[in-house]
C-alpha positions in Angstrom: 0.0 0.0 0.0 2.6 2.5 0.8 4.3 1.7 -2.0 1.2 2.7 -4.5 0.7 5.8 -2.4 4.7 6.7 -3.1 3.8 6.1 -7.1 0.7 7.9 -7.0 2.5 11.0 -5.7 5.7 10.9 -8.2 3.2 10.9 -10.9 1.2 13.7 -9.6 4.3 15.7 -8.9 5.3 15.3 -12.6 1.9 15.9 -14.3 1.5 19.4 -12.4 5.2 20.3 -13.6 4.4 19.7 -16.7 0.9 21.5 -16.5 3.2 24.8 -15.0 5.9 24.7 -17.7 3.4 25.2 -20.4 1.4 27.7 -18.4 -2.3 26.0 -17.7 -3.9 27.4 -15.2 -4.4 25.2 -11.9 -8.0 24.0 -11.1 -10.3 26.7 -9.2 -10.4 24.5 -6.3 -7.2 24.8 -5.0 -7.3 28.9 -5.7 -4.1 28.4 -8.3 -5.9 29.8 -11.9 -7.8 27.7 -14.6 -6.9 23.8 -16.0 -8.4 22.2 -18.4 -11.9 20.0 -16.8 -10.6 16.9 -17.3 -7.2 17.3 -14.8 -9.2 18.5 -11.6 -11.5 15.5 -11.6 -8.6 13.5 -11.9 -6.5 14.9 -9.5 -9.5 14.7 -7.4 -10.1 11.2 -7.6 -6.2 10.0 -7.3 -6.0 12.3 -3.9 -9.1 11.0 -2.6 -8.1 7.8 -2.9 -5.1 8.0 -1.0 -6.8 9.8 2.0 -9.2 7.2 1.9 -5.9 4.2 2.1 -4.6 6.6 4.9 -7.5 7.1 6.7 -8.3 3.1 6.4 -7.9 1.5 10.1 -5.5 -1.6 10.0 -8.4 -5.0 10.2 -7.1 -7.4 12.9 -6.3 -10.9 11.9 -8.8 -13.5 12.3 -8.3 -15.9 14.7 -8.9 -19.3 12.6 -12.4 -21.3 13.2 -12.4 -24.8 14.9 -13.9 -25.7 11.3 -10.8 -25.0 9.6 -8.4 -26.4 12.4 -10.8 -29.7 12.3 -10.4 -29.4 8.4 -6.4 -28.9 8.3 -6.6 -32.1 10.7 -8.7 -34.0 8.4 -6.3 -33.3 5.4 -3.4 -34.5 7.6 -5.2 -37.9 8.1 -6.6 -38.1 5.0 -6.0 -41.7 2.8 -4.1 -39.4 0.6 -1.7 -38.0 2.9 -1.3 -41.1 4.9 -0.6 -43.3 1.4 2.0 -40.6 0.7 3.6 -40.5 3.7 3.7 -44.7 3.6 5.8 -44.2 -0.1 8.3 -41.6 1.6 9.0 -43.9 4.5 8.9 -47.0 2.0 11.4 -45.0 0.1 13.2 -44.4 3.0 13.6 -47.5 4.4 14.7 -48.7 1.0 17.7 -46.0 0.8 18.4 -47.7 4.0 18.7 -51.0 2.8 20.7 -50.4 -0.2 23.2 -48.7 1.8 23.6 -51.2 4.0 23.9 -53.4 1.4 26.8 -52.0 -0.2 28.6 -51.5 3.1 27.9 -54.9 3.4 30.1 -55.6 0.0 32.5 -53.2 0.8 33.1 -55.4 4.2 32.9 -58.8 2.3 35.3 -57.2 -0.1 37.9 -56.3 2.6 37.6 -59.3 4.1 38.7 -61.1 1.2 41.5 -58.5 0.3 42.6 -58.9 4.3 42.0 -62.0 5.5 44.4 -63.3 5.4 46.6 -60.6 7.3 43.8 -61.0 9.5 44.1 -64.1 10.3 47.8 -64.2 10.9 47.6 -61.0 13.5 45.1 -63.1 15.7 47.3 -66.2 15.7 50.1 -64.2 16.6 48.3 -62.1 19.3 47.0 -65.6 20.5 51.1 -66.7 20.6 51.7 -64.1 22.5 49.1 -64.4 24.9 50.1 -67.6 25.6 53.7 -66.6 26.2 53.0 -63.8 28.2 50.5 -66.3 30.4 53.6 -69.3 30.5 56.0 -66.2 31.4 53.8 -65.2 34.1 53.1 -68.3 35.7 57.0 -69.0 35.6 57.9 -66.2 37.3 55.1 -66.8 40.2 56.7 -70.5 40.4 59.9 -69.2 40.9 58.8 -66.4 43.5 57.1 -69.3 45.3 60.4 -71.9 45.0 62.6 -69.0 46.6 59.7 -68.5 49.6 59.2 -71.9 50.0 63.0 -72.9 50.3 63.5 -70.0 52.7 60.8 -71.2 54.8 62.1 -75.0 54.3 65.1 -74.1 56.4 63.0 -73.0 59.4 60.7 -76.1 58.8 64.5 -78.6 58.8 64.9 -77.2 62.3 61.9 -77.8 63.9 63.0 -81.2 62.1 66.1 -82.0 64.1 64.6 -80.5 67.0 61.9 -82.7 67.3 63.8 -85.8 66.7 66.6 -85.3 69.1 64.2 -83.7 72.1 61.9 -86.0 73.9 60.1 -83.9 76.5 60.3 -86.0 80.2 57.5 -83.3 82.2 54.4 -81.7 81.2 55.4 -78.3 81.2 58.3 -79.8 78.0 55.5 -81.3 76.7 53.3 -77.8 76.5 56.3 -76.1 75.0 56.9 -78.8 72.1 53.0 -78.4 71.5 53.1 -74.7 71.1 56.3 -75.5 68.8 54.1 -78.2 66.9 52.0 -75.5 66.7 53.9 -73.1 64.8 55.3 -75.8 62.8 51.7 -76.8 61.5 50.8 -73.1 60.8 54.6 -72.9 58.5 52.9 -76.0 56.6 49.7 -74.3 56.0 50.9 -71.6 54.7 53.1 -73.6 52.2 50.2 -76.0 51.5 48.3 -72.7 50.3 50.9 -71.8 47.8 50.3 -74.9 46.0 53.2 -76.8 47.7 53.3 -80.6 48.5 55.7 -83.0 49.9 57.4 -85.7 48.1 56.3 -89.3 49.5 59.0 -91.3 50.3 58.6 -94.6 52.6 57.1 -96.9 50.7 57.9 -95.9 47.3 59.7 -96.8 44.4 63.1 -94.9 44.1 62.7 -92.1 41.8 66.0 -89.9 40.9 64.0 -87.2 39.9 62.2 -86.9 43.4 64.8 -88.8 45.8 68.2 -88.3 46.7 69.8 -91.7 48.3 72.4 -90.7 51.1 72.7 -94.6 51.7 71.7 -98.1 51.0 70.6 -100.5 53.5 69.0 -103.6 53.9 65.5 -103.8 54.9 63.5 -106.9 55.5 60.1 -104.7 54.9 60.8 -103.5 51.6 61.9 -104.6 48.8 65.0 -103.6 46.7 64.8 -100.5 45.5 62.1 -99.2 47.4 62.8 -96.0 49.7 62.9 -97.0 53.3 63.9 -94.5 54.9 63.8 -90.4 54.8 65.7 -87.7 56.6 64.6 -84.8 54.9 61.5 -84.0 53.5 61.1 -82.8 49.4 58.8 -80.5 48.4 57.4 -79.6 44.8 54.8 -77.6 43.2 53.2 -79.6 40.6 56.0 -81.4 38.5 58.4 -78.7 39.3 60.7 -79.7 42.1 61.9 -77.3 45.1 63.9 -80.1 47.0 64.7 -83.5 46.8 63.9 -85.5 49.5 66.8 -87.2 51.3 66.2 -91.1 51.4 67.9 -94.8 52.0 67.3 -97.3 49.5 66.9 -100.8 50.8 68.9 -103.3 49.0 
């Protein structure tokens, strides 16, 4: 609207320049000298117009109708709508699936290209895994072998002392229980660790596990059978700590 109005007046501006320059007389109404009849009703009507757009009150905007909000909802769930929203998500979904079906031969693709790289990286992690897990349980052996044979030594002279002492009075005999004591709780603790002695009496002679001090003859056992110890072996599985000190009977 304001932009007409600007038009309207350019023009009008022009026309009575161009009236002036050839000396017409403006129209009695306005008091400026004669013009020819058919500018004044003109001029008239073009000004009235405008003071009739200026003079026009804004119209407020109308608030829509629950008739037209119930009709915009009936187009939204329409059989139309609904059929072409079903082909957008159809498309959709098949976009989908083709480009997961070409990732899909990508992959298979780079699997056959890499395989086989593949597949010797996994043996070798798995190598070494395995290493690293036989290291490990090495070095925990060999920590418990240098406990153990520390521990051993204290265990060798509760040993002797028990063999050569032979408590006479009740108060020696509550002193070489508490010592029993203490030597039970030494063997616990090795126990725990995985530790176990070497049998001996009553065995076959084995070099691996025995080491004979002496032969002798025995009329209980046979030849070649241990029978006789005087020091205990220990091992941890098939790994030995100590060999056991024995007499073979001949």
């Amino acid at each position: 609207m304001t932009l007409r109005k600007s038009l309207a007046v350019l023009i009008l501006t022009a026309f009575f320049q161009s009236v002036h320059s050839f000396g017409i007389r403006s129209c009695p109404s306005t008091g400026s000298g004669l013009a020819p009849a058919s500018l004044c009703p003109l001029s008239t009507c073009w000004m009235a117009e405008d003071d009739s757009e200026t003079e026009a009150a804004p119209r407020e905007e109308v608030a829509p109708t629950p008739a037209a909000a119930a009709a915009e909802t009936d187009i939204l769930n329409s059989p139309a709508f609904l059929k072409r929203k079903i082909d957008v998500l159809k498309s959709d979904i098949a976009a989908i699936d083709k480009e997961i079906e070409e990732t899909r031969e990508r992959a298979e693709a780079g699997k056959a290209e890499w395989g086989p790289q593949l597949e010797d990286l996994k043996r070798e992690y798995k190598n070494i895994q395995d290493r690293m897990a036989t290291q490990s349980q090495f070095r925990d052996m060999e920590v418990t072998r240098s406990v153990v044979r520390d521990m051993l030594e204290v265990l060798d002279n509760f040993d002797r002392a028990f063999g050569v002492i032979k408590p006479q009075s009740e108060h020696e005999l509550a002193i070489e229980a508490e010592y029993k004591e203490a030597y039970q709780m030494i063997m616990d603790v090795i126990t725990s660790l995985g530790v176990e002695e070497v049998k001996t009496v009553g065995t076959e002679f084995d070099y691996e596990l025995h080491q004979a001090v002496m032969q002798k003859p025995s009329d209980e056992y046979e030849e070649g059978i241990v029978c006789e110890e005087f020091q205990k072996g220990f091992k941890i599985g098939d790994t030995l700590i100590r060999a056991a000190m024995v007499a073979v009977a001949v």
